[in-house]
BATORPA-423263 format. One record per residue (C-alpha): residue number from 1; x, y, z; residue in one letter. Coordinates in Angstrom, 3 decimals, padded with zeros to 6 digits, m for minus. Each point is the difference from the previous one (the first is absolute). Layout:
REM BATORPA-423263
NODE,resi,c1,c2,c3,resn
NODE,NUM,X,Y,Z,A;
...
//
This chain:
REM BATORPA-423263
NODE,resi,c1,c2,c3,resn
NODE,1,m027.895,036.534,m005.899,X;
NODE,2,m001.860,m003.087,001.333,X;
NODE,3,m000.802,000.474,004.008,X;
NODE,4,000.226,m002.832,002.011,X;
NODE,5,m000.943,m000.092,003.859,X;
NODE,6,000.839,m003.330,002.029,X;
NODE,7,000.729,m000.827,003.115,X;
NODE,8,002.779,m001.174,001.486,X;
NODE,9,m000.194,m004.169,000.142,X;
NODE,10,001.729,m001.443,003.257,X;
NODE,11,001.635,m002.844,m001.661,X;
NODE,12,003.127,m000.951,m002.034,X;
NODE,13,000.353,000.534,m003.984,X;
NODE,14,002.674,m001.512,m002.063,X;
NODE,15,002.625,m002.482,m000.074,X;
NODE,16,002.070,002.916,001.147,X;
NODE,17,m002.064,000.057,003.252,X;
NODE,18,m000.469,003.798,m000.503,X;
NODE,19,m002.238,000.714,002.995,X;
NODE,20,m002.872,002.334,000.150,X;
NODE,21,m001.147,m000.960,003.508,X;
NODE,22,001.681,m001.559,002.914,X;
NODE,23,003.238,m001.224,m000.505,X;
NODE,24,001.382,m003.369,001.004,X;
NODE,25,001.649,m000.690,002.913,X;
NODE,26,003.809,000.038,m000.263,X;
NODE,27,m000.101,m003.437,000.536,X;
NODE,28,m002.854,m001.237,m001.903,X;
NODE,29,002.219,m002.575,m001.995,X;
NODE,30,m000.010,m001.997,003.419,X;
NODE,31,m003.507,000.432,000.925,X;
NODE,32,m001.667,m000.396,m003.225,X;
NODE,33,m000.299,m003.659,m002.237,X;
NODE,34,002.830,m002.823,000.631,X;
NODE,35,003.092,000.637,m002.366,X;
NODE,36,m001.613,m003.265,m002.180,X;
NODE,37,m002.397,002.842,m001.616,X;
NODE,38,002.861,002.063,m001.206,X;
NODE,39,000.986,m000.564,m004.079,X;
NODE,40,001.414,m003.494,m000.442,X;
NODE,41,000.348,m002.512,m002.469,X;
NODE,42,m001.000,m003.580,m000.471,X;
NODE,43,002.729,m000.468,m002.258,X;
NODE,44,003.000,m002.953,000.956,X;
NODE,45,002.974,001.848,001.299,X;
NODE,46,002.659,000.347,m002.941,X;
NODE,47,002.869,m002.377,m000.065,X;
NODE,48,002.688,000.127,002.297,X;
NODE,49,m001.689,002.501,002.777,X;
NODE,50,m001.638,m002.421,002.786,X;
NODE,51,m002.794,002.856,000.771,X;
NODE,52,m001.254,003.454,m001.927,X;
NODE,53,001.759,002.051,002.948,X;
NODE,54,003.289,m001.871,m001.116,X;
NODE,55,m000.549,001.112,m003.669,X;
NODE,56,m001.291,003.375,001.064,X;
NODE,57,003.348,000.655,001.800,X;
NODE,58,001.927,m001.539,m002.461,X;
NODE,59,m001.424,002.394,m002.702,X;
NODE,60,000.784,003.606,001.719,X;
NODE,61,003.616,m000.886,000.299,X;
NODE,62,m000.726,m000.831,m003.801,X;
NODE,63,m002.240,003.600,m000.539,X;
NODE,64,002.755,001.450,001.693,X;
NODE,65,002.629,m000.698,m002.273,X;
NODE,66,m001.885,001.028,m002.989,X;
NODE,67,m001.030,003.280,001.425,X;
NODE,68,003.990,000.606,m000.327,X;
NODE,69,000.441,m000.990,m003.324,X;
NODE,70,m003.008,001.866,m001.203,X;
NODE,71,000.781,003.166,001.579,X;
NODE,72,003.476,000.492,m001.952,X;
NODE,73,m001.924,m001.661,m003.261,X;
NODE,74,m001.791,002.974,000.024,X;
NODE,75,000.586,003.936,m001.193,X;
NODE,76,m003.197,001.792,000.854,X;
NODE,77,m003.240,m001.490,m000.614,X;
NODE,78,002.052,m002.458,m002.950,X;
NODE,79,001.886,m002.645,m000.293,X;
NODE,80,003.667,000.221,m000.935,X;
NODE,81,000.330,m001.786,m003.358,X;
NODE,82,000.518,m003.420,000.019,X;
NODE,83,m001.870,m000.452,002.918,X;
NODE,84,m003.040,m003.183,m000.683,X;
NODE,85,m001.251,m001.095,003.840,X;
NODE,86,000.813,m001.305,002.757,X;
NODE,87,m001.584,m002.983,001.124,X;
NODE,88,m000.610,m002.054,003.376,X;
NODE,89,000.793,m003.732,000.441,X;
NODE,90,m001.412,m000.790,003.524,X;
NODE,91,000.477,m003.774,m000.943,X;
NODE,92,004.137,000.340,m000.931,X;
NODE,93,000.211,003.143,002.671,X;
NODE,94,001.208,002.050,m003.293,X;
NODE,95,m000.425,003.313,m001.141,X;
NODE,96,m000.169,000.185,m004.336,X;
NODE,97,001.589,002.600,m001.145,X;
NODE,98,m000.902,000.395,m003.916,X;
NODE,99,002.548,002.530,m002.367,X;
NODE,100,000.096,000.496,m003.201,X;
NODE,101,003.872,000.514,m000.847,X;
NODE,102,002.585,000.772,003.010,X;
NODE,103,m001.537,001.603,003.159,X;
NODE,104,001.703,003.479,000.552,X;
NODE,105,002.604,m000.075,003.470,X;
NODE,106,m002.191,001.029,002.610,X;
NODE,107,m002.320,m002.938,m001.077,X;
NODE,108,002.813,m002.067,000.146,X;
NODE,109,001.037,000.762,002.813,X;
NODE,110,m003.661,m000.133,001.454,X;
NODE,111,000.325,m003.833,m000.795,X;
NODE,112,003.543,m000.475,001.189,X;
NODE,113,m001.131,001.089,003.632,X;
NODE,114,m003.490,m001.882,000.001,X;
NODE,115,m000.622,m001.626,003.181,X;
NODE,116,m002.045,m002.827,m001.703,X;
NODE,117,000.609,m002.124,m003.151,X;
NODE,118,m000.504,002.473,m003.119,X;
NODE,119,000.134,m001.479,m003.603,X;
NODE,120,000.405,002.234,m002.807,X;
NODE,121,m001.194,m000.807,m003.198,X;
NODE,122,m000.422,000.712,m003.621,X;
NODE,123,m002.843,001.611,m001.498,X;
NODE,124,m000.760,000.669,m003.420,X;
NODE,125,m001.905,002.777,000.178,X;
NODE,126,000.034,002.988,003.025,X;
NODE,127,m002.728,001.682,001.966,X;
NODE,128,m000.242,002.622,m001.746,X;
NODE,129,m000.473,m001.066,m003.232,X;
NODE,130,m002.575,m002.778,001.178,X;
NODE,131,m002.136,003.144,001.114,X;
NODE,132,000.170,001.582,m002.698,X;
NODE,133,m000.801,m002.685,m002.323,X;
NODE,134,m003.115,m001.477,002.265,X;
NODE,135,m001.543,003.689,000.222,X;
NODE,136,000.832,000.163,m003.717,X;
NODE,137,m001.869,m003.083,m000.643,X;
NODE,138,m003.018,000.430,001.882,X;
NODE,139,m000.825,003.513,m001.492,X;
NODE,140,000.185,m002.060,m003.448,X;
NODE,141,003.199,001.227,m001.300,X;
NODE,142,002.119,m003.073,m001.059,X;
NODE,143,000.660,m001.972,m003.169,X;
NODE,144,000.221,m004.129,000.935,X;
NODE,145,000.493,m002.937,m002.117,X;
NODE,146,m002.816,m002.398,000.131,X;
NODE,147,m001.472,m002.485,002.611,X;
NODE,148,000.453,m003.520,m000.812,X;
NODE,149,m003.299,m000.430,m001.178,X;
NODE,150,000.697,002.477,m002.857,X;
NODE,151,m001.743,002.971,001.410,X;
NODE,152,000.412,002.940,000.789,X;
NODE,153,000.659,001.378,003.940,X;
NODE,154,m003.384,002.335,000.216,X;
NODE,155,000.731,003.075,002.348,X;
NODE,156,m003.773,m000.682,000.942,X;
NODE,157,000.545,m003.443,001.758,X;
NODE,158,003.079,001.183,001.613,X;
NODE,159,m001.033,m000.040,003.886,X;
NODE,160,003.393,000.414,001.547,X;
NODE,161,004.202,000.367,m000.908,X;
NODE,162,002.613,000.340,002.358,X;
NODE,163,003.405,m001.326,000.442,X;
NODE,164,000.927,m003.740,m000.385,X;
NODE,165,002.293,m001.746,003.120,X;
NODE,166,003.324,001.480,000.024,X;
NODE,167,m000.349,002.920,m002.601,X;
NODE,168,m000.142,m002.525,m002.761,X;
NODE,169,m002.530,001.264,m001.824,X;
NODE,170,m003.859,000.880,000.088,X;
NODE,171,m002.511,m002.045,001.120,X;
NODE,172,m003.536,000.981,m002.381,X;
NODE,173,m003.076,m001.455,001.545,X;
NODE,174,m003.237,000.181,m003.086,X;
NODE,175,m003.446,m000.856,000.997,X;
NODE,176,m001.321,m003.465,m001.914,X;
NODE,177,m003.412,m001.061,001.113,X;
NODE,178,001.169,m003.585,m001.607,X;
NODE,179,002.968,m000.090,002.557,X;
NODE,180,m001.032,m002.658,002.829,X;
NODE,181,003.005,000.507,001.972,X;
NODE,182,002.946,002.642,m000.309,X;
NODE,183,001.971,m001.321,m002.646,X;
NODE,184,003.311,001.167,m002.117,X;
NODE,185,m001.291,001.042,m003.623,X;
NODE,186,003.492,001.178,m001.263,X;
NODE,187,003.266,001.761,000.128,X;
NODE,188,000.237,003.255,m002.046,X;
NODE,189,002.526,002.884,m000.981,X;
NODE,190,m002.043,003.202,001.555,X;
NODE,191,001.590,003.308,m001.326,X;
NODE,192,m001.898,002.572,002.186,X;
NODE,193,001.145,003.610,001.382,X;
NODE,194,003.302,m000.099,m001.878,X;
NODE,195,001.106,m003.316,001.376,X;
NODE,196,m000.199,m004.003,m001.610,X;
NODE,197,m000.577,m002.338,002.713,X;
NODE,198,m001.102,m003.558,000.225,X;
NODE,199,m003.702,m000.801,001.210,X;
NODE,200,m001.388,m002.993,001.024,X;
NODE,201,m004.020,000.307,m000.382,X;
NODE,202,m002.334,m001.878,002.313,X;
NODE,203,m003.951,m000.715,m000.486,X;
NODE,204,m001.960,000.371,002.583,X;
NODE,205,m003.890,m000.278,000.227,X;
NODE,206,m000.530,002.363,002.943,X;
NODE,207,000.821,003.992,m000.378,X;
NODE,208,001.865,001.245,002.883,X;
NODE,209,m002.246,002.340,001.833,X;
NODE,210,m000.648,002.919,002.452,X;
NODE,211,m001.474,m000.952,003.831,X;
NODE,212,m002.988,002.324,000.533,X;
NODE,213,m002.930,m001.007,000.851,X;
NODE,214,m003.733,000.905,m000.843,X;
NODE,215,m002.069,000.975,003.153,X;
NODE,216,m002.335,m002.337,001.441,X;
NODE,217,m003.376,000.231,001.587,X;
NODE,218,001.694,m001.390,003.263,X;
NODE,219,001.380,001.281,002.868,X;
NODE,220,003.996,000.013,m000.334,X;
NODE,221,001.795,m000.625,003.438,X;
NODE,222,003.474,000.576,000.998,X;
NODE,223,002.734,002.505,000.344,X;
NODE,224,001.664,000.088,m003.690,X;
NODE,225,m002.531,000.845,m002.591,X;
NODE,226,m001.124,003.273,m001.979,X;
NODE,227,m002.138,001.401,m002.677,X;
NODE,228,000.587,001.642,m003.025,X;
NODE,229,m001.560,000.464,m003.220,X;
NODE,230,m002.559,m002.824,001.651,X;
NODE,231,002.202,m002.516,000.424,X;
NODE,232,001.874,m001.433,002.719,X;
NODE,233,004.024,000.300,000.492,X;
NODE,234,002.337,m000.410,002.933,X;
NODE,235,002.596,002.425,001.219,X;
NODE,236,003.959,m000.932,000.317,X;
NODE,237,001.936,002.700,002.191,X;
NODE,238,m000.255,002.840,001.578,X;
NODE,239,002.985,002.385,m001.859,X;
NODE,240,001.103,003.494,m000.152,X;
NODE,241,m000.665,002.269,m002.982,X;
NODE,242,002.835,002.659,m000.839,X;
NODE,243,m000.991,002.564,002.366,X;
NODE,244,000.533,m002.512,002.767,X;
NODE,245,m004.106,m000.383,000.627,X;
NODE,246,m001.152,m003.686,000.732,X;
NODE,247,m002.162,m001.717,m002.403,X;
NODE,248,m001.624,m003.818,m001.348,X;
NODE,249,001.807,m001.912,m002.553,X;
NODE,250,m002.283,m001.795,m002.482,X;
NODE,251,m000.355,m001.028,m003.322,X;
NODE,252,m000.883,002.867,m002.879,X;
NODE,253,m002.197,m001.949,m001.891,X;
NODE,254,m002.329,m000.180,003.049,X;
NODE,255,000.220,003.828,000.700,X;
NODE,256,001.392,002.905,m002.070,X;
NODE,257,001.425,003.643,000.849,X;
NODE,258,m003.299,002.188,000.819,X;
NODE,259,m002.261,m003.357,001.055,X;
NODE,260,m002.085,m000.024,003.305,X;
NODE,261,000.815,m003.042,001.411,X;
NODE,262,m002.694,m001.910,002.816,X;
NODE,263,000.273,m002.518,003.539,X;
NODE,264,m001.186,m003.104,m001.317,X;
NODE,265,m003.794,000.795,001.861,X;
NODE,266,m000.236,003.133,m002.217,X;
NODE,267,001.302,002.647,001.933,X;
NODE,268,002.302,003.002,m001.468,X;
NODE,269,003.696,m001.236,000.324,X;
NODE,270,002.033,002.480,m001.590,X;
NODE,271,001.217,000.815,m003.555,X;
NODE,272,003.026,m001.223,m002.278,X;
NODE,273,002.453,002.893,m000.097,X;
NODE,274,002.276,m001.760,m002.725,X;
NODE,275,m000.063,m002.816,m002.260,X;
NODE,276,002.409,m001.925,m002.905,X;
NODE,277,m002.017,m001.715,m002.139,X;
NODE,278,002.677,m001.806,m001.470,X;
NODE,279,001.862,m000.893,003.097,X;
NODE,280,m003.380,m001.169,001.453,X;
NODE,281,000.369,002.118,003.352,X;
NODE,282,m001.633,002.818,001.952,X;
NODE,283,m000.731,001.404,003.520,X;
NODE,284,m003.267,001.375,000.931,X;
NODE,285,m000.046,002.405,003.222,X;
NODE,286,m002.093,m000.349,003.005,X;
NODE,287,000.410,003.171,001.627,X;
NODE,288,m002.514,002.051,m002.486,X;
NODE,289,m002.555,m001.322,001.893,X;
NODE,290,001.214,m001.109,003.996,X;
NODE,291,002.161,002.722,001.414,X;
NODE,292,001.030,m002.272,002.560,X;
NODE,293,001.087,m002.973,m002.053,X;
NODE,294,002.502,m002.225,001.489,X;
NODE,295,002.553,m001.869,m002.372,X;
NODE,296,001.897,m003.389,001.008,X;
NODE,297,002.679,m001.737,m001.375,X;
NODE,298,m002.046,m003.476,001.011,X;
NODE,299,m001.147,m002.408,m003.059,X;
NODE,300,m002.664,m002.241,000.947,X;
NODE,301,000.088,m003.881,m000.434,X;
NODE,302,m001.949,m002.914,000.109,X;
NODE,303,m003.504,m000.406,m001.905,X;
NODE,304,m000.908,002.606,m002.062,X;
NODE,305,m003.639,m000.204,000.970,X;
NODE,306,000.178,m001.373,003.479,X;
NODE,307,m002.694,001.307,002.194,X;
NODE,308,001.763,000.199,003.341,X;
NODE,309,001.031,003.476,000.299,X;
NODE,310,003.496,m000.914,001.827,X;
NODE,311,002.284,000.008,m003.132,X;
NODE,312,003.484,m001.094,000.328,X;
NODE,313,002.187,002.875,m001.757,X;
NODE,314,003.924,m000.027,m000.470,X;
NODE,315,001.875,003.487,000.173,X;
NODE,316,001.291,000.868,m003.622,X;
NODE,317,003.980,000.876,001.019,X;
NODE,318,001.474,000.517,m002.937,X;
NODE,319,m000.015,m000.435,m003.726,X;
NODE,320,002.191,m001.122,m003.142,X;
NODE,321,m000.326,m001.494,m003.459,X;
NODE,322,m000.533,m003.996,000.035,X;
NODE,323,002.391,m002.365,m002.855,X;
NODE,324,m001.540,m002.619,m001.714,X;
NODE,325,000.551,m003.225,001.800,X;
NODE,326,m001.142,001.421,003.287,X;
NODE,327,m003.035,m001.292,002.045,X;
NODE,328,m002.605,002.461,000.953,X;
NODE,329,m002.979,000.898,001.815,X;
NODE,330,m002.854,001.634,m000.978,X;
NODE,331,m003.634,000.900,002.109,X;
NODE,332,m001.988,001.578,m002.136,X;
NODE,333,m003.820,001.135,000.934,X;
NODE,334,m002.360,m002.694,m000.973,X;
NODE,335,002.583,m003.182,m000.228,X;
NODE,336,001.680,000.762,002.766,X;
NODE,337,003.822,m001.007,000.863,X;
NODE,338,002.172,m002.500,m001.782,X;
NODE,339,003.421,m000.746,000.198,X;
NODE,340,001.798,m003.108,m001.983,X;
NODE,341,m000.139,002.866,m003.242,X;
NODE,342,002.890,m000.290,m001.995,X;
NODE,343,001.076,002.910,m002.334,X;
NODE,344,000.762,m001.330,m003.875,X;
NODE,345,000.463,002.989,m001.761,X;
NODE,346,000.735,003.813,000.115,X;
NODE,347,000.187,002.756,m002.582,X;
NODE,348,m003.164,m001.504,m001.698,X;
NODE,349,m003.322,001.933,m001.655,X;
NODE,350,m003.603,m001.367,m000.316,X;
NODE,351,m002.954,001.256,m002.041,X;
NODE,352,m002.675,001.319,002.268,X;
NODE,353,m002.897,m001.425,m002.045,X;
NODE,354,m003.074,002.423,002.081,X;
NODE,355,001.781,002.998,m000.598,X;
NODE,356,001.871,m000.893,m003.237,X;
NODE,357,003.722,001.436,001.295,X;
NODE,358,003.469,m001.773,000.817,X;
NODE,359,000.803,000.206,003.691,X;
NODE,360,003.814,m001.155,001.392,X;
NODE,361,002.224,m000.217,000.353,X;
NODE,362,m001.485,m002.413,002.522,X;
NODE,363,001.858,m003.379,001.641,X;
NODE,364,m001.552,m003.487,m000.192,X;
NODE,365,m000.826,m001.939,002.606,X;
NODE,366,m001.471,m003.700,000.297,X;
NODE,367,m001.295,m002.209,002.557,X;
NODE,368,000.278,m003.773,m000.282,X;
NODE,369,m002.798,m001.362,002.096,X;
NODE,370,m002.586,002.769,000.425,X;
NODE,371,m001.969,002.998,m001.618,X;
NODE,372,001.394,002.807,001.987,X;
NODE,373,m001.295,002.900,m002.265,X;
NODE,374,m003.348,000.914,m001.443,X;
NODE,375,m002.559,002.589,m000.283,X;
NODE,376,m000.423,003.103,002.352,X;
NODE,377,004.204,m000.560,001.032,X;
NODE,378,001.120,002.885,m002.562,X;
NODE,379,002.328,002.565,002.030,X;
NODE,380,000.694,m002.601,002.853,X;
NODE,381,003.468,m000.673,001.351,X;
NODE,382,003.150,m002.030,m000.826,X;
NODE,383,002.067,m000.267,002.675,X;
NODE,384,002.959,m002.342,001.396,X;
NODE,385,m000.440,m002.354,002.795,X;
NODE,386,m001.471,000.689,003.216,X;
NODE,387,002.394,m000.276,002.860,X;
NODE,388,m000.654,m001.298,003.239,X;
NODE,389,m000.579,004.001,001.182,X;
NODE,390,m002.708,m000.369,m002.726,X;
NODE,391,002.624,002.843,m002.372,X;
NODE,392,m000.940,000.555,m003.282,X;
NODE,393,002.286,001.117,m002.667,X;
NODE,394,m001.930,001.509,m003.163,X;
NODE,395,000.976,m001.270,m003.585,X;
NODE,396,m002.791,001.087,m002.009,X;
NODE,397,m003.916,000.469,m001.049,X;
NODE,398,m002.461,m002.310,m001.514,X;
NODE,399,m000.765,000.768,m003.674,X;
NODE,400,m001.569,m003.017,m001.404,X;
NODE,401,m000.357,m004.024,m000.172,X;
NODE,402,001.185,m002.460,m002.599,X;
NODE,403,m000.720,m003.615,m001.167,X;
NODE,404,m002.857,m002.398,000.215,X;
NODE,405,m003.079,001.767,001.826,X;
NODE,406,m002.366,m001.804,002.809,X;
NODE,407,m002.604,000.726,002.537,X;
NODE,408,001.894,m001.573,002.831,X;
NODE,409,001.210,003.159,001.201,X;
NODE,410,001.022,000.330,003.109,X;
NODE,411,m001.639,001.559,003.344,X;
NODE,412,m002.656,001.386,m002.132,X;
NODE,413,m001.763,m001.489,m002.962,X;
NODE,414,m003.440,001.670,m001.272,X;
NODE,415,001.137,m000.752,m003.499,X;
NODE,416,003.224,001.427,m000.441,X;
NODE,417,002.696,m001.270,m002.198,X;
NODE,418,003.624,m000.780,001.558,X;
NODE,419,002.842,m001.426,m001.053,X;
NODE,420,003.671,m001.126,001.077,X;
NODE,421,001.808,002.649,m001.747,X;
NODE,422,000.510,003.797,000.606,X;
NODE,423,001.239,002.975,m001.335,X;
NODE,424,001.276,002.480,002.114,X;
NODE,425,001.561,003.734,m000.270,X;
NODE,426,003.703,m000.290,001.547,X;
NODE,427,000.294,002.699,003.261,X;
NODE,428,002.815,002.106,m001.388,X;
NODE,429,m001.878,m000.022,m003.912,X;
NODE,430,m002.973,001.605,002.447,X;
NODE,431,002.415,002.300,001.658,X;
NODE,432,001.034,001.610,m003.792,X;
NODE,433,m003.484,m000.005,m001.705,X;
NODE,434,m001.449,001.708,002.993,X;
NODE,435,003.193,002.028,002.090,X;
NODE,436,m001.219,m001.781,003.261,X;
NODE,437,001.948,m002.234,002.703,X;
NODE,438,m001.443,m002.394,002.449,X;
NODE,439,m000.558,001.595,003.502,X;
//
């Protein structure tokens, strides 16, 4: 047993704002930054919304209506069969339902009372049986024809698989140094985990990749970092474990079950109580080592590494699982808050290339105009817009980036690599790997 004597640091640790000195002031959203350093967006407002708090509204009417469908889509922790996705259309003000075959009554019926425009569609393939195959093909057990070139599909140089738009297929990405852009190498028969589905393979020249972050020989400022294993990682939520006791959400490939866990100036933090590796989550717990910790349900905004101690924090209110189609937020620890996100893709699993495992599955999301993601924002939060109340919703964890890599990161630079997509653990696929809620 390793003993560890600290003392008890009067400041604020985590995105989660889990206090270990004096709390905030109930109304510290008022008397802290302007709302301007809160997680925005540069991007142009979508089409057809005259302002982001126009789309924003627009969208949890949309949410809404999906959270119906989904719930009777479901038996248990499955999908019925038939079920593919459901998808948002902020631009059309449409809900996509995907099916493969005729929906069963109650989904029907689900549709026939929608209070906004739902389309159903056909899908070649279900859920299900994308799942299966995508798992299937990452852990190298498939038979394909081959790429156009000729060759082969090496399991080596596949990166990441998940589901295509609309349950119509797979969607392989394979790691070619050659490949100056993302670019469509072929369309292939995959027969994988007892099913034949049709893949579409992509190059790509960068390797989807994990967000921790090597310590530095520098101080590291702020409210929202950690350390673990020597590297840096941000913290999403504070949740409940099964026995009802409150804990910090992260990322598991930044901490696992048994791991001490440090305040970003080297003090004793607490230690991981449970981790899934494959689902990329974990929560650490505080109390081993403050007997008076104080959990809130705040989320702090704004710069990841701004000096002034006044952060602006939203109050996390609830939580679901986000559709692809749906702009998010994220405010991780070192990049800071972003909005103008837009989820791609869901259901999908990457190749962690520092720890050589498959994570997912994990949703895609992409910004247009900015890098929103980098390293040292592992186990930060995804969350739905911020209302004028400064309410949070939760949607999910930060598990890795994706795409081109650059230095301009930012809030803080000191040579990390960022880029404007991430991957990120959906809130209710935390909930099963780990039997917690959000507080």
């Amino acid at each position: 047993m390793v003993n560890r004597t600290v003392s008890r640091p009067a400041i604020c640790i985590s995105l989660a704002l889990l206090c270990l000195g004096t709390l905030p002031p109930a109304n510290a959203a008022s008397t802290g930054p302007s709302r301007e350093t809160i997680a925005s967006t540069t991007a142009p407002v979508p089409g057809g919304y005259e302002s982001w708090d126009a789309l924003w509204k627009a969208q949890k009417d949309l949410v809404g209506q999906a959270d119906e469908i989904r719930k009777v889509a479901r038996r248990g922790a499955r999908f019925v069969p038939g079920y593919a996705d459901i998808t948002l259309d902020n631009e059309h003000r449409r809900v996509d339902l995907y099916w493969k075959g005729e929906p069963p009554a109650d989904v029907r019926a689900a549709v026939a009372s929608a209070k906004v425009r739902v389309q159903l569609h056909t899908a070649a393939y279900d859920f299900n049986e994308l799942q299966t195959a995508a798992r299937a093909v990452m852990g190298g057990r498939f038979t394909a024809t081959s790429l156009s070139n000729g060759r082969a599909l090496d399991t080596r140089d596949i990166v990441e698989v998940g589901p295509s738009a609309g349950g119509s297929g797979l969607t392989i990405t394979h790691f070619d140094p050659s490949t100056t852009r993302d670019a469509s190498s072929a369309t292939i028969e995959v027969s994988a985990g007892g099913v034949s589905v049709r893949a579409n393979v992509v190059g790509t020249a960068e390797r989807p990749s994990t967000t921790n972050y090597f310590r530095q020989a520098v101080p590291v400022r702020g409210g929202r970092v950690f350390i673990a294993n020597s590297s840096l990682c941000s913290t999403a939520f504070v949740v409940q474990d099964p026995a009802g006791a409150l804990r910090t959400l992260t990322a598991a490939h930044c901490v696992r079950k048994g791991q001490y866990v440090d305040t970003y100036n080297g003090q004793a933090f607490g230690v991981a109580n449970n981790s899934n590796s494959i689902q990329d989550v974990a929560i650490f717990d505080n109390s081993r080592y403050y007997t008076g910790v104080t959990y809130t349900r705040q989320v702090e905004q704004g710069a990841g590494m701004d000096t002034d101690d006044r952060v602006t924090a939203a109050l996390t209110t609830g939580a679901y699982q986000p559709y692809v189609g749906q702009w998010i937020c994220i405010s991780p620890g070192l990049s800071g808050g972003s909005c103008g996100i837009q989820i791609t893709a869901s259901g999908v699993w990457y190749e962690d290339p520092s720890a050589g495992r498959t994570i997912g599955p994990v949703f895609k999301g992409w910004s247009n105009t900015e890098n929103v993601v980098g390293s040292g924002d592992s186990g930060g939060p995804v969350f739905d817009s911020i209302s004028p109340e400064l309410h949070i919703t939760a949607l999910g964890v930060i598990s890795g980036r994706y795409g081109a890599t650059s230095t301009q990161c930012k809030s803080y630079a000191n040579g990390r690599s960022c880029s404007h997509g991430v991957l990120f653990v959906g809130i209710e696929d935390a909930y099963r790997a780990l039997g917690i809620r959000v507080w």
